[in-house]
C-alpha positions in Angstrom: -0.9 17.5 10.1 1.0 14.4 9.1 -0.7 11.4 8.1 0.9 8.1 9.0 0.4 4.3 7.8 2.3 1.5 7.7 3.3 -0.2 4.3 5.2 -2.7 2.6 7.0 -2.0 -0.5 7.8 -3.9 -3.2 11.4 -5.5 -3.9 13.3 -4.1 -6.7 12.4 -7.0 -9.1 9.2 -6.5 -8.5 9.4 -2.9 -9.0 11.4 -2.9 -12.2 8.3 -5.1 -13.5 5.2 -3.0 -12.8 7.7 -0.3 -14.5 7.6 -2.3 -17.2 3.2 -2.5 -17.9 1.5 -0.1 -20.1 0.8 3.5 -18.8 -1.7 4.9 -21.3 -2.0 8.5 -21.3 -5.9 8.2 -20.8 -8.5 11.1 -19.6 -9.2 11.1 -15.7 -6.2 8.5 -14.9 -3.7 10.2 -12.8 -0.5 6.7 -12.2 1.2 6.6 -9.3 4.6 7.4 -9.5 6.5 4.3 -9.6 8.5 5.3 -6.4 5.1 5.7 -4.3 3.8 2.3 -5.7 3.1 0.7 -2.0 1.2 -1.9 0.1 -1.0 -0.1 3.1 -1.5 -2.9 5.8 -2.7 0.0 8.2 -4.0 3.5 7.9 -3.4 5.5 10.6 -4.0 8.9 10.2 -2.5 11.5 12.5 -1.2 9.6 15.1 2.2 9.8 18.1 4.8 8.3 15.8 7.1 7.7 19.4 3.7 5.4 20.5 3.8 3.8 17.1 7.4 3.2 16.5 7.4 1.3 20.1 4.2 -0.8 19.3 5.5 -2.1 16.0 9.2 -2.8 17.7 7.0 -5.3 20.4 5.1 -6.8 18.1 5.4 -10.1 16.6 5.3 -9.4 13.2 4.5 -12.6 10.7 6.7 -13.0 7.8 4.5 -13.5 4.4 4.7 -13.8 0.9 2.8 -10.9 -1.0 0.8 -12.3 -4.3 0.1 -9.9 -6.7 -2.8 -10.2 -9.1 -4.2 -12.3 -11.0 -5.2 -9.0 -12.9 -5.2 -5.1 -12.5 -8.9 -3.9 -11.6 -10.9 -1.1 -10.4 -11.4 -0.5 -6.3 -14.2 1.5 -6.0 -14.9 4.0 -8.6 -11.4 6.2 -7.8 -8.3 3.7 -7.8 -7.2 1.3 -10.4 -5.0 -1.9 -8.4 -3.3 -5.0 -8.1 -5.1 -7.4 -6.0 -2.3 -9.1 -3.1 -3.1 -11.9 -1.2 -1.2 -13.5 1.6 -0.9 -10.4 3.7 -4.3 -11.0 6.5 -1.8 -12.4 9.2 0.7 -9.4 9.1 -2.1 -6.6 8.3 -3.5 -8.0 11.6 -1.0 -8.4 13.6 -0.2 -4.7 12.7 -3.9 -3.8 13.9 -3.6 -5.3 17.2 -0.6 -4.0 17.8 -1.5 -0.3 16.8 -5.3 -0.6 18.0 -6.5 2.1 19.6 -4.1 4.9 18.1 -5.7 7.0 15.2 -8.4 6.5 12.4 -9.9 2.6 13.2 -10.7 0.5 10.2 -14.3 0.6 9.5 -14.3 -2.3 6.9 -12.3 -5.5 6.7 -8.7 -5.7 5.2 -8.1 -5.7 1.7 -4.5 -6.0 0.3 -3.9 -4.2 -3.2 -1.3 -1.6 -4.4 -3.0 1.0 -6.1 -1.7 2.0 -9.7 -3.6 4.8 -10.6 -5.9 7.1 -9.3 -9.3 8.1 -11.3 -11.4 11.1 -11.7 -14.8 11.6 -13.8 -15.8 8.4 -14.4 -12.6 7.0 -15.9 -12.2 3.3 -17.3 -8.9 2.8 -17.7 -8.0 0.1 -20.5 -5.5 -1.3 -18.1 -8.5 -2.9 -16.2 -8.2 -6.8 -17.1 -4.4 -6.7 -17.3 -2.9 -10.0 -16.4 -0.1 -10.0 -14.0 1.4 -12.5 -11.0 3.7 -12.2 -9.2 5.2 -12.9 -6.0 7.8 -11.3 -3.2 8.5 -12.1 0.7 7.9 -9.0 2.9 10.6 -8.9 5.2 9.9 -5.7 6.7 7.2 -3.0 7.0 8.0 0.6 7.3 6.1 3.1 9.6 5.8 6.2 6.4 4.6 10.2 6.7 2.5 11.1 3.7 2.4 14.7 2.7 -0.7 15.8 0.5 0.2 18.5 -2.4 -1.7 19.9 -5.7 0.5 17.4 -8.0 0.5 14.6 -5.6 1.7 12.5 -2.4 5.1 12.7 -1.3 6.0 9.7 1.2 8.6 9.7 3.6 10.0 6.5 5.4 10.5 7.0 9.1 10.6 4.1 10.4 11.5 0.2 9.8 10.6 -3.2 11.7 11.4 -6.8 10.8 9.0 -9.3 9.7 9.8 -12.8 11.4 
């Protein structure tokens, strides 16, 4: 089964400078791969990609300016993030758009691009970080995520326009 969700990634600049903070080899913290390093504005699950892809191209979808931070912390007790604000209009216009197709949001919207994923406990010493920074998201992509034993694999299959 494929699981879909739709994302926003980050610009290049903004990329090259989460490459750029500390990734302490540290027991139980497994890092994202800097080329999976994503925002989820909607998890969908398995879901028709044809139903998707022609939601998303009707909708009116609200451009916004992602804000990252102010600091790294923990979400849960299993992911290590950057907070991003900005992104409620977008995240629900993508909701009403895709509403009834696949796994429903139980809980309210939370933007954050998870860093690192955590097993046993961890505390990573990243938690507290400082970081802020900002980029417009002027597109979302519709992605396929592929589960294996050393990780996720993400594939693009789709694009829309922010406006």
């Amino acid at each position: 089964m494929t699981r879909l969700f739709v994302a926003a990634w980050p610009t290049a600049a903004v990329s090259e400078r989460l490459a750029d903070m500390p990734r302490p080899s540290e027991p139980g913290v497994r890092w994202v791969p800097p080329g999976n390093r994503h925002i989820t504005l909607r998890f969908i699950g398995d879901g028709d990609r044809d139903e998707i892809t022609d939601r998303l191209a009707a909708a009116t979808l609200p451009r916004v300016t992602a804000t990252l931070g102010p600091a790294v912390e923990l979400l849960g007790r299993r992911l290590l993030v950057i907070p991003v604000d900005g992104l409620d209009p977008l995240a629900a216009a993508i909701g009403a758009a895709t509403s009834g197709i696949g796994q429903e949001e139980q809980r309210r919207f939370r933007g954050h691009l998870t860093i690192a994923r955590l097993a046993g406990g961890a505390r990573p010493s990243l938690t507290g970080h400082r970081l802020h920074d900002e980029f417009e998201i002027t597109e979302i992509a519709l992605v396929a995520s592929g589960l294996h034993a050393d990780g996720a694999t993400y594939t693009t299959l789709d694009r829309f326009a922010t406006m």
